[in-house]
N, CA, C and O of each residue as an XYZ file, in Angstrom:
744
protein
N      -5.697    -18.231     -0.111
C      -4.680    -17.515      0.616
C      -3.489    -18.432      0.819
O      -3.629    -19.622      1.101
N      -2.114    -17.741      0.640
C      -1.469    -18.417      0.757
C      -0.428    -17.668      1.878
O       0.076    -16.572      1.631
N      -0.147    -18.492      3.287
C       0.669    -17.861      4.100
C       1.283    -18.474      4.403
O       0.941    -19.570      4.846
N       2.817    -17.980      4.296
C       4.514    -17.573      4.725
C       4.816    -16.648      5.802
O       4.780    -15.417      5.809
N       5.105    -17.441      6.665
C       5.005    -15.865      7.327
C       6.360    -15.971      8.253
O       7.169    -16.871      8.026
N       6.658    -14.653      9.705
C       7.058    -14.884     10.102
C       7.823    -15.876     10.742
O       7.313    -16.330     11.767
N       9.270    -16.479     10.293
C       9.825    -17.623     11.160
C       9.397    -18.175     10.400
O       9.287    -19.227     11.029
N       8.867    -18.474      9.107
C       7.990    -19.548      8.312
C       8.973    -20.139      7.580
O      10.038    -19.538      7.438
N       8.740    -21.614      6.904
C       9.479    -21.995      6.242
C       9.592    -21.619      4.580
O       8.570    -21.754      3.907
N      10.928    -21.114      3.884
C      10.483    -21.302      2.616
C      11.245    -21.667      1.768
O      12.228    -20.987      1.475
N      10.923    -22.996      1.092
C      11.155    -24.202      0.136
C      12.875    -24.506      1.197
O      14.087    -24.434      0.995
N      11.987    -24.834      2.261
C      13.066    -26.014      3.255
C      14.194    -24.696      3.381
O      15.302    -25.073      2.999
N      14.186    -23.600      3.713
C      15.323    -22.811      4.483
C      13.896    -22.076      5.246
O      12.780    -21.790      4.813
N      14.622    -21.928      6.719
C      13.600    -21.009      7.977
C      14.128    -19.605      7.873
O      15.271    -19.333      8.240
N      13.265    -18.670      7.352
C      13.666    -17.115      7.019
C      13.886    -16.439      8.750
O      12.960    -16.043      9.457
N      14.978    -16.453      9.032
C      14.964    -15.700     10.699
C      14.296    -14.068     10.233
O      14.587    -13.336      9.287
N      13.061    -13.872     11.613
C      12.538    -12.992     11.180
C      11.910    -12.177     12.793
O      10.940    -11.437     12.953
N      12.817    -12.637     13.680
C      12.807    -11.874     14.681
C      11.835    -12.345     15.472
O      10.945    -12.938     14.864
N      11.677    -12.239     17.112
C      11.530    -13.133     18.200
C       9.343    -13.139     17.678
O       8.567    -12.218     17.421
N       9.172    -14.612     17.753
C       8.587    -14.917     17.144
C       6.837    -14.493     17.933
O       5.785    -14.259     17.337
N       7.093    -14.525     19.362
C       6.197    -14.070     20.564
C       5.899    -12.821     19.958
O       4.695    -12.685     19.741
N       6.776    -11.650     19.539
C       6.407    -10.730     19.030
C       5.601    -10.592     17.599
O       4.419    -10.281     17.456
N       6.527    -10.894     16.624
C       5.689    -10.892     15.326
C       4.691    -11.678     14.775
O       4.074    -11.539     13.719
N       4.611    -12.587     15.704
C       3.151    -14.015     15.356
C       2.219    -13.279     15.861
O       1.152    -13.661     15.381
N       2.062    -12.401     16.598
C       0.733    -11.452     17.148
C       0.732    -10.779     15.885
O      -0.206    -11.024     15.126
N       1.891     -9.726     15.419
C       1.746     -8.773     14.054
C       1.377     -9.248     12.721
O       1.081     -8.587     11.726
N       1.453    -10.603     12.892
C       1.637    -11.230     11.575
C      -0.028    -11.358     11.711
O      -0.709    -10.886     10.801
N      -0.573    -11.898     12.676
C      -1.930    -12.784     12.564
C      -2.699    -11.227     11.964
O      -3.378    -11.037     10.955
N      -2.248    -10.250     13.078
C      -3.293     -8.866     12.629
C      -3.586     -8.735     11.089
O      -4.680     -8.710     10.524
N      -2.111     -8.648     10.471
C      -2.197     -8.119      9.370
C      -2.720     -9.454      8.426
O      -2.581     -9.159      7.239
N      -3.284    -10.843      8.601
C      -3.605    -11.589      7.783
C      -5.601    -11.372      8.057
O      -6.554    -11.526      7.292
N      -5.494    -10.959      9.513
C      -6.988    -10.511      9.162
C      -7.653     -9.625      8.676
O      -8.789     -9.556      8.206
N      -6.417     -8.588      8.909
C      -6.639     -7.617      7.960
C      -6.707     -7.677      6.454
O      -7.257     -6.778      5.817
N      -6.272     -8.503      6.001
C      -5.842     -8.509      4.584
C      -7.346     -9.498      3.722
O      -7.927     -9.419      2.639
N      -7.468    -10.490      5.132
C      -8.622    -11.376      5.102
C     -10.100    -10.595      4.558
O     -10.863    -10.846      3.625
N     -10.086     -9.404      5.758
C     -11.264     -8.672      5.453
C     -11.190     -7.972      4.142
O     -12.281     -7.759      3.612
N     -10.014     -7.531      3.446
C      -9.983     -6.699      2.738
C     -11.051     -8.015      1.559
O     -12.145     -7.826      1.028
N     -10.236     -9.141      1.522
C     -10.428     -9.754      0.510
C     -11.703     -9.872      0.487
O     -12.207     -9.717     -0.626
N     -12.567    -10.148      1.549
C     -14.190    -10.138      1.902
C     -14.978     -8.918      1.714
O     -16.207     -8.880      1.637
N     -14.372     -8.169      1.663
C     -15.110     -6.539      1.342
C     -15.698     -6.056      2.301
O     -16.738     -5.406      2.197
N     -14.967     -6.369      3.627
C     -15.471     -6.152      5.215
C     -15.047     -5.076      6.126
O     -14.544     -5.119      7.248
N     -15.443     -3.909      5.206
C     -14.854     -2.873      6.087
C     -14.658     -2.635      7.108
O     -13.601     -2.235      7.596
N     -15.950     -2.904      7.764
C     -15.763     -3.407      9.206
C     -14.828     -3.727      9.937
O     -14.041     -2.993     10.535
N     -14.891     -4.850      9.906
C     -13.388     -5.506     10.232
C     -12.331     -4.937     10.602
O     -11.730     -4.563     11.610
N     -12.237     -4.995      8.886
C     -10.668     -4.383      8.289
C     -10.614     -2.946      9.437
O      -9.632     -2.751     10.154
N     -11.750     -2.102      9.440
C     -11.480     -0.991     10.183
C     -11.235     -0.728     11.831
O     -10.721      0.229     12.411
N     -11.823     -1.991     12.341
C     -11.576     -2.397     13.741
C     -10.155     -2.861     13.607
O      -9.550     -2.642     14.657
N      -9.312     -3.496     12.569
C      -7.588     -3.595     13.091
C      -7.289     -2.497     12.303
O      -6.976     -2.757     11.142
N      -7.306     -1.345     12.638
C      -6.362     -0.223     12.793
C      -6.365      0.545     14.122
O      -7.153      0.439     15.061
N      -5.323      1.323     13.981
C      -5.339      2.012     15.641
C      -6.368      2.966     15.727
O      -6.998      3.424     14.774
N      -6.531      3.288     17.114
C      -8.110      4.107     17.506
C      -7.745      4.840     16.408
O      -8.516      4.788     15.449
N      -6.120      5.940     16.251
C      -6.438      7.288     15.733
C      -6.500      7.006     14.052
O      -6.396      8.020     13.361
N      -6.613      6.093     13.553
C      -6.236      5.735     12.429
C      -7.586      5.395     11.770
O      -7.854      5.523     10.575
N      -8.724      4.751     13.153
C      -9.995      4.370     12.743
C     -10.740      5.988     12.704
O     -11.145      6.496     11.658
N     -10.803      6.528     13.803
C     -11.199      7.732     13.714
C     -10.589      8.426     12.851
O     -10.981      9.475     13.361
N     -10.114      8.699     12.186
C      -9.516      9.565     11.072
C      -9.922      9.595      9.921
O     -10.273     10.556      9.238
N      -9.875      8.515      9.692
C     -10.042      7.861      8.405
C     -12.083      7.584      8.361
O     -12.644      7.985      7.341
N     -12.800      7.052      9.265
C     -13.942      7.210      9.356
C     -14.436      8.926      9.268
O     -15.269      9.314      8.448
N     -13.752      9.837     10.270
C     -13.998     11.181      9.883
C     -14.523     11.945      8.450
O     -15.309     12.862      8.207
N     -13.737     11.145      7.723
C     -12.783     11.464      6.246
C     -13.697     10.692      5.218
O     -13.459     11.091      4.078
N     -14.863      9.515      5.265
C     -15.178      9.121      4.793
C     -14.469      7.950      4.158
O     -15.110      7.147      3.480
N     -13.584      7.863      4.290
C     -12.412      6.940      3.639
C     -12.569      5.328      4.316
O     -12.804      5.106      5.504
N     -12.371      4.243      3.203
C     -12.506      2.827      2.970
C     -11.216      2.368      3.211
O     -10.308      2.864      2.544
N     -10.846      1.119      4.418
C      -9.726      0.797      4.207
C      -9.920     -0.810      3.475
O      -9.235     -1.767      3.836
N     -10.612     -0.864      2.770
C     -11.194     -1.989      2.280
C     -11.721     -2.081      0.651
O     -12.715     -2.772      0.428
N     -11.130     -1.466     -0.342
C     -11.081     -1.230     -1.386
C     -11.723     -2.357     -1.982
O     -11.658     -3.469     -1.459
N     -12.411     -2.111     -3.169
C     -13.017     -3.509     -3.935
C     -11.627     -4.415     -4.179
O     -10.492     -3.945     -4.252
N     -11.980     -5.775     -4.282
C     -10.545     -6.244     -4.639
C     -11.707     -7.636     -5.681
O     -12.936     -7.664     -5.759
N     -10.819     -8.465     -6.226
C     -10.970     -9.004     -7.134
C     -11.624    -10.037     -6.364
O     -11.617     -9.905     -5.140
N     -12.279    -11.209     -6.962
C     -12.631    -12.505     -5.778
C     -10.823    -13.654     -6.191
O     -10.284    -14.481     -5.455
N     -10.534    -13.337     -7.145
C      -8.884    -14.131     -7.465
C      -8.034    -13.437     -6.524
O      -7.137    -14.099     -6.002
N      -8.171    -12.131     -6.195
C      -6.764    -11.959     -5.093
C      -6.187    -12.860     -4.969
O      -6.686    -13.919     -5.351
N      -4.645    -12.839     -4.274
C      -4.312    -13.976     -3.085
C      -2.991    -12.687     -2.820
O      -2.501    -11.765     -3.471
N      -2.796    -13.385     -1.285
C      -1.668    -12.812     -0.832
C      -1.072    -13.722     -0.473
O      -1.517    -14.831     -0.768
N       0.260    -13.612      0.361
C       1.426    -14.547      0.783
C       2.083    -13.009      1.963
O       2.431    -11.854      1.717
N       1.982    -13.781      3.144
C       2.909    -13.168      4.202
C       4.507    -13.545      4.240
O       4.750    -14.750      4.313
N       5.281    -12.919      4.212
C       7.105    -13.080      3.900
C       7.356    -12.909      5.391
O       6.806    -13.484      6.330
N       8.532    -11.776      5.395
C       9.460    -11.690      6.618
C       8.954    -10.630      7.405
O       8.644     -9.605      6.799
N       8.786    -10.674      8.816
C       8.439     -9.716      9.610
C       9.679     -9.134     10.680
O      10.466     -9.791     11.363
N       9.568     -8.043     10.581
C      10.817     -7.567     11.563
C      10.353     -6.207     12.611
O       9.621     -5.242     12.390
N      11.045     -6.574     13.684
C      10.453     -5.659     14.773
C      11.687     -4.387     14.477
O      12.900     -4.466     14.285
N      10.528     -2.962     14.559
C      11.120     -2.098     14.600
C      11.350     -1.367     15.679
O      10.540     -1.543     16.589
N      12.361     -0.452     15.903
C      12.839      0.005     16.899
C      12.985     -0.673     18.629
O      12.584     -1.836     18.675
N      13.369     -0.248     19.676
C      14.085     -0.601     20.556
C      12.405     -1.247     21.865
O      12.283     -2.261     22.552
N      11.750     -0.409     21.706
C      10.556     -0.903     22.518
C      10.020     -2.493     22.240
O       9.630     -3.330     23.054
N      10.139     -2.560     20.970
C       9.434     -4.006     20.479
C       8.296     -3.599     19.707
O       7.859     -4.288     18.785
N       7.697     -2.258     20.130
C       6.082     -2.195     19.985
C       5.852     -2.017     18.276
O       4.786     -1.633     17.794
N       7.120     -2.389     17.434
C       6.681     -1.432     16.040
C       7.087     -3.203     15.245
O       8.078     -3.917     15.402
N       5.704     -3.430     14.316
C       6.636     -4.819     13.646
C       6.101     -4.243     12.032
O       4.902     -4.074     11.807
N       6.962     -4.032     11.188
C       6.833     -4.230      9.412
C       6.618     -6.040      9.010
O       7.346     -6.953      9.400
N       5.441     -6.142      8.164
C       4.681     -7.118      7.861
C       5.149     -7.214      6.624
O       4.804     -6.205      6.009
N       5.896     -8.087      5.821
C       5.940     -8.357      4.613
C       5.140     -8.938      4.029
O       5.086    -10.129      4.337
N       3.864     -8.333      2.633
C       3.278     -9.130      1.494
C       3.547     -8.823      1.049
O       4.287     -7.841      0.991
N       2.795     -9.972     -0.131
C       2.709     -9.775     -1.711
C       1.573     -9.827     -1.997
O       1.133    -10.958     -2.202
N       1.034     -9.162     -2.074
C      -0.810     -9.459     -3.074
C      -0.669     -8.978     -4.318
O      -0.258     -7.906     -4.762
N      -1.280    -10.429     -5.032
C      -1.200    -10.446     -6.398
C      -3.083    -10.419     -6.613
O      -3.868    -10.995     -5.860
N      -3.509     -9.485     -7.996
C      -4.363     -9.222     -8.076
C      -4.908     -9.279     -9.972
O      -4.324     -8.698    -10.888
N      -5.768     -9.882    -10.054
C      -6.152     -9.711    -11.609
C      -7.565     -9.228    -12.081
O      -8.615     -9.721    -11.669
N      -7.447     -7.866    -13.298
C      -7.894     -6.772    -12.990
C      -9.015     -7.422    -14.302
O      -8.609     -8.442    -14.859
N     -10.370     -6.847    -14.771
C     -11.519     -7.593    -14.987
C     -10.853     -7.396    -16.603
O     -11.553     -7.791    -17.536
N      -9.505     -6.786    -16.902
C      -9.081     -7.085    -18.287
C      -8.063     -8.395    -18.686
O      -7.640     -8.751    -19.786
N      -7.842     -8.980    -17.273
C      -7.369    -10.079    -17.303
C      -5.506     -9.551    -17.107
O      -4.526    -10.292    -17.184
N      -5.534     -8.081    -16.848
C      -4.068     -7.796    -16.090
C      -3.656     -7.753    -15.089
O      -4.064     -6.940    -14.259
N      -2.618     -8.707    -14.829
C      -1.995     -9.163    -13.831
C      -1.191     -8.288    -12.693
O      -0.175     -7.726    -13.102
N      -1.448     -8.158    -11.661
C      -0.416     -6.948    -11.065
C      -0.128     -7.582     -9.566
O      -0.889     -8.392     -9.038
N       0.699     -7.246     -9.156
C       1.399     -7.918     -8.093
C       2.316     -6.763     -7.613
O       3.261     -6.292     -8.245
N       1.696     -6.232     -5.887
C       2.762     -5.687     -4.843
C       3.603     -5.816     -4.017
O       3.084     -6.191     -2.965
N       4.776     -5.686     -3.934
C       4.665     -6.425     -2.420
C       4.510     -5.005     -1.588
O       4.714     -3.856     -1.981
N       4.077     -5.493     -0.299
C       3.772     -3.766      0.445
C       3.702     -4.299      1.747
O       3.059     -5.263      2.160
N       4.654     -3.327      2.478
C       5.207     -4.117      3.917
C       3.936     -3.015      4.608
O       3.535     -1.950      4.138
N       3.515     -3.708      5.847
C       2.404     -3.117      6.602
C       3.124     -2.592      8.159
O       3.752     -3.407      8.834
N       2.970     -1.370      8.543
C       3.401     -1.187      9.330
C       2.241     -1.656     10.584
O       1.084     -1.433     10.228
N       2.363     -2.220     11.876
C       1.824     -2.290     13.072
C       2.269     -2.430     14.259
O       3.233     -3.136     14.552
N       1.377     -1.544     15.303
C       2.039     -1.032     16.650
C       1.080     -1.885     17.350
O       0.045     -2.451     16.999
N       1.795     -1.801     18.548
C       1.363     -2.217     19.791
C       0.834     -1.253     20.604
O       1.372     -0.423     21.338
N      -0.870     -1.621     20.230
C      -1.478     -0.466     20.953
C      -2.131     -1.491     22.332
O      -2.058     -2.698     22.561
N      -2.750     -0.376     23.036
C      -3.715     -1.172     24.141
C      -4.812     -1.976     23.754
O      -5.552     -2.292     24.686
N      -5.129     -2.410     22.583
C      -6.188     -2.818     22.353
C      -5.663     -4.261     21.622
O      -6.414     -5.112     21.145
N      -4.200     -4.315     21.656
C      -3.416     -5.544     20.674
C      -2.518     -4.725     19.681
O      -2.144     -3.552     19.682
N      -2.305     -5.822     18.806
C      -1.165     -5.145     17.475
C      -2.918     -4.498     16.590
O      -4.065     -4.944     16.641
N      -2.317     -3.329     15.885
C      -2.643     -2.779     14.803
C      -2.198     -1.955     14.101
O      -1.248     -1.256     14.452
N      -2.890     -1.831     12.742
C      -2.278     -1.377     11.507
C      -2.131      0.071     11.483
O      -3.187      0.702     11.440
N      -1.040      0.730     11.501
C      -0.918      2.138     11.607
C      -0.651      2.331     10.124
O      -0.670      3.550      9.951
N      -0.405      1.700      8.936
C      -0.193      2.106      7.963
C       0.895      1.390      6.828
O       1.305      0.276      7.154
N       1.309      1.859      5.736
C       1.686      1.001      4.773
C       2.876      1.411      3.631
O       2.990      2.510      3.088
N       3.443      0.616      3.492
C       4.744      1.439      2.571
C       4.626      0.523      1.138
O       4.650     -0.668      1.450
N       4.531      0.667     -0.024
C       5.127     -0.351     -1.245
C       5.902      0.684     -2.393
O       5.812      1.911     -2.352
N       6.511      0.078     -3.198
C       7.251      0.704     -4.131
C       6.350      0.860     -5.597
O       5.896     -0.078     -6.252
N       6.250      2.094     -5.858
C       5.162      2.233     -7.265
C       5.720      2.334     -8.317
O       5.660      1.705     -9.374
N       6.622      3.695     -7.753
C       7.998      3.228     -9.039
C       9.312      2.773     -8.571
O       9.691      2.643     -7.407
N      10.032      2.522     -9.813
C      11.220      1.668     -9.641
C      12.334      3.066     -9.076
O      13.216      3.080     -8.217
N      11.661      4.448    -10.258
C      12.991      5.443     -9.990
C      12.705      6.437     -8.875
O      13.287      7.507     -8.699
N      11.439      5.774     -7.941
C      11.625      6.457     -6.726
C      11.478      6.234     -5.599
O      11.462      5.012     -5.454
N      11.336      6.831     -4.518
C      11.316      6.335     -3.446
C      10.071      5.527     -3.031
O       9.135      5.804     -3.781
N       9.592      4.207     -1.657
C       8.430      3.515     -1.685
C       7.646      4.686     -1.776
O       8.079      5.730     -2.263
N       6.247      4.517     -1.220
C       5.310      5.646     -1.102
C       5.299      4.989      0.369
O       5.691      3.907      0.807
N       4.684      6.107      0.933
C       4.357      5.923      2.678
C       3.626      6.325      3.154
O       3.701      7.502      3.506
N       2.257      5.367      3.481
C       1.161      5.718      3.922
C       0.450      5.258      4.996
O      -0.006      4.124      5.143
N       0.345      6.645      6.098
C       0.032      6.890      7.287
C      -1.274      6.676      7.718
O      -1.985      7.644      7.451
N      -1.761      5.916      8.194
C      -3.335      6.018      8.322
C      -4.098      7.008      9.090
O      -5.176      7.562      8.870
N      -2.985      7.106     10.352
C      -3.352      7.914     11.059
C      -3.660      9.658     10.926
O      -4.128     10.508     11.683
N      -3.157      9.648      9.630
C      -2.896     10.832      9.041
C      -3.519     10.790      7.397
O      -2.880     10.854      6.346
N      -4.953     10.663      7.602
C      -5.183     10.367      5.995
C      -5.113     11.472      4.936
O      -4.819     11.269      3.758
N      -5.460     12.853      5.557
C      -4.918     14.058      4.813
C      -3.554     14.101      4.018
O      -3.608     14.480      2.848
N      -2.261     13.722      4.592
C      -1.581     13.266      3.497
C      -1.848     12.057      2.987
O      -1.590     11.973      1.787
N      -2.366     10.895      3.596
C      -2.288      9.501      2.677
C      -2.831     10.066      1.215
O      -2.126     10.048      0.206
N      -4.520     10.692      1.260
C      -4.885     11.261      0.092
C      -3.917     12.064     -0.924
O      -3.779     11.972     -2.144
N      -3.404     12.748     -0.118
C      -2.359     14.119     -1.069
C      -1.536     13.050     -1.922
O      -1.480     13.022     -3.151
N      -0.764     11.974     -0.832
C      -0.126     11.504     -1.972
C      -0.402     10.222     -3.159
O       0.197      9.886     -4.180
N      -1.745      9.669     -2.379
C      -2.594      9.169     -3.730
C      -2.847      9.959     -5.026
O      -2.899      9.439     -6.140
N      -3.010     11.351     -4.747
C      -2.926     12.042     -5.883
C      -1.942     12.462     -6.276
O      -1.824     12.814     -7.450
N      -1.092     12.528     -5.506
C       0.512     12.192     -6.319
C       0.713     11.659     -7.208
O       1.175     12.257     -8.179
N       0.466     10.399     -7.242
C       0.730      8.679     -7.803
C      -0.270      8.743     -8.822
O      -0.010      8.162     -9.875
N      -1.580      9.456     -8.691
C      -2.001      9.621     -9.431
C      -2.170     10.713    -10.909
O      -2.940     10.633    -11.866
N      -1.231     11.580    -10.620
C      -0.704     12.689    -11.162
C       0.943     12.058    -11.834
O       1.378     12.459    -12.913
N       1.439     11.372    -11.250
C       2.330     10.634    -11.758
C       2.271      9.858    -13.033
O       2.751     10.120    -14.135
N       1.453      8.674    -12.551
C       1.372      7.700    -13.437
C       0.563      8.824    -14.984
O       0.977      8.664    -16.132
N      -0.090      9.422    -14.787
C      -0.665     10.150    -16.278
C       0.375     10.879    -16.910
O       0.380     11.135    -18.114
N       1.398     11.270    -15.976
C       2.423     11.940    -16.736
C       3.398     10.897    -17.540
O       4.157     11.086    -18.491
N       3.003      9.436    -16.601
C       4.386      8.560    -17.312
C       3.389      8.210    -18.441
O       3.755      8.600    -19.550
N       2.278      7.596    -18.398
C       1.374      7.101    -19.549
C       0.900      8.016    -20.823
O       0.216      7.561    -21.740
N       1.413      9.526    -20.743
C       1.182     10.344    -22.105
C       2.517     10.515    -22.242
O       2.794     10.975    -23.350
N       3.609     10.289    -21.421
C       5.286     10.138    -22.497
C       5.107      8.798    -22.947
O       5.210      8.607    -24.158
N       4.783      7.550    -21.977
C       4.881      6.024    -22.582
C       4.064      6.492    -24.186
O       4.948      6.472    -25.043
N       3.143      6.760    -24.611
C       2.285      6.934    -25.672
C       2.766      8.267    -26.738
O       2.263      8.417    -27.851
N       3.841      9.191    -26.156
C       4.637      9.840    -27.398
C       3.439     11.277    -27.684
O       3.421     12.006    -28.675
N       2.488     11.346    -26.417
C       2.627     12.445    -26.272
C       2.998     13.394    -25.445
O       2.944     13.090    -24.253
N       3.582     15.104    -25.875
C       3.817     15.856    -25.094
C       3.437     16.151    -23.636
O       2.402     15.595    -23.268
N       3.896     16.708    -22.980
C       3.167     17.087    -21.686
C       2.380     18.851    -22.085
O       1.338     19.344    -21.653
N       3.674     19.558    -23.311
C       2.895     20.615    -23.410
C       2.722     20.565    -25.100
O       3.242     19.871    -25.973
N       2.086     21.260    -25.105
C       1.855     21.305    -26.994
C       3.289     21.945    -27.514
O       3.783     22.759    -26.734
N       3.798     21.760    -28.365
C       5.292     21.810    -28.773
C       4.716     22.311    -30.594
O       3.846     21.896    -31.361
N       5.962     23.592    -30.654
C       6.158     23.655    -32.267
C       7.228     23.005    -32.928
O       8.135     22.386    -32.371
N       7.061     23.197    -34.283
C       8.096     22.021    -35.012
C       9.237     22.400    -34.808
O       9.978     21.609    -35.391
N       9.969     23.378    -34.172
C      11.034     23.545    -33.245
C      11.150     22.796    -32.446
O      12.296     22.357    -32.340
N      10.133     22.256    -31.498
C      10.346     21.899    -30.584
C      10.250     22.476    -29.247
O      10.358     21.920    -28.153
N      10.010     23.784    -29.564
C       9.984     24.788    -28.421
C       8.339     24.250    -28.071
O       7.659     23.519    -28.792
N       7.819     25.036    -26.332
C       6.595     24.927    -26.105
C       6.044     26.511    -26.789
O       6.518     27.647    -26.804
N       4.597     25.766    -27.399
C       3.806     26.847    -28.059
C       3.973     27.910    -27.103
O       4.236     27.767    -25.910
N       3.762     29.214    -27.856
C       3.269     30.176    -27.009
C       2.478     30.887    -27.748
O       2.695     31.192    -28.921
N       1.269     31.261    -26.921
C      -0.328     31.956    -27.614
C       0.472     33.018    -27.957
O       1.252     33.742    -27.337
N      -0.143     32.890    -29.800
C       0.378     34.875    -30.365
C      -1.045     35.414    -30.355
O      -2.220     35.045    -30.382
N      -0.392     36.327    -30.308
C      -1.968     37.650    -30.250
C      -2.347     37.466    -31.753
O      -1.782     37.142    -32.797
N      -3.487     37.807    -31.365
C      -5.143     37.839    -32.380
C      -4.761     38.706    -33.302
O      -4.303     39.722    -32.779
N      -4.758     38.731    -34.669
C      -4.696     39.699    -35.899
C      -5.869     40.785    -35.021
O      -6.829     40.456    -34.325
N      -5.322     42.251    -35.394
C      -6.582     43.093    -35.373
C      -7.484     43.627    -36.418
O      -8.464     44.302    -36.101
């Protein structure tokens, strides 16, 4: 593991990243969080999210602790407190990950966490999937859409990977037009 974090230094310039009492609590959450992920400790990982986020998502059957590689590594960046209460801080990583074909992939994905009664925790997560659209934004507390739009992304990427590969989305005649079924000789 490699951590940068809030107020941290990097290569001799101090990234200002907002009053430090605040985000050194947000920052630590989200490195144990990230800790467990790497351990395969659902557990954990599921005790730093917020009550409604644990209950939800436990409801739902849902893992916030995905298999991950034993090479992971992450790096914590800049943390910044959102809105006027204090109670909201965005967590900057990067987790870089290499997949058992030896492909390399690397996110960065800012973590959202509130200030609940129980300490800071993880209400959820934003990263960019594609370049030509907006991040994705995912709510924990709300896993009914988190899912919907996993299958988004996942409905996505198959549409970009059969144009990347030069095929159609619909069957096409040598016009170019999309087929259309002719009726059966009688």
């Amino acid at each position: 593991m490699v951590l940068v974090g809030c107020g941290a230094v990097f290569a001799g310039r101090v990234e200002a990243a907002g009053d430090p009492a605040v985000t050194g609590p947000a920052q630590a959450t989200v490195v144990a969080f990230l800790d467990a992920i790497k351990r395969g400790d659902d557990a954990t990982a599921r005790g730093l999210l917020t009550q409604v986020a644990r209950a939800k998502t436990k409801e739902l059957g849902i893992s916030v602790a995905p298999p991950v590689n034993d090479n992971a590594t992450y790096s914590v960046r800049a943390c910044e407190v959102v809105g006027e209460a204090g109670d909201v801080v965005h967590v900057a990583t990067i987790w870089t990950d290499v997949d058992a074909d030896g492909f390399k992939s690397t996110d960065n994905v800012i973590w959202v966490t509130r200030l609940d009664p129980e300490g800071w925790r993880i209400v959820g997560m934003a990263m960019k999937v594609f370049d030509d659209l907006p991040p994705l934004l995912l709510d924990f507390e709300d896993p009914e859409d988190m899912l919907a739009k996993q299958q988004l992304v996942a409905t996505e990427l198959q549409k970009r990977a059969a144009k990347a590969a030069g095929a159609p989305l619909q069957p096409r005649t040598a016009q170019g037009q999309p087929s259309q079924p002719q009726p059966k000789p009688r």
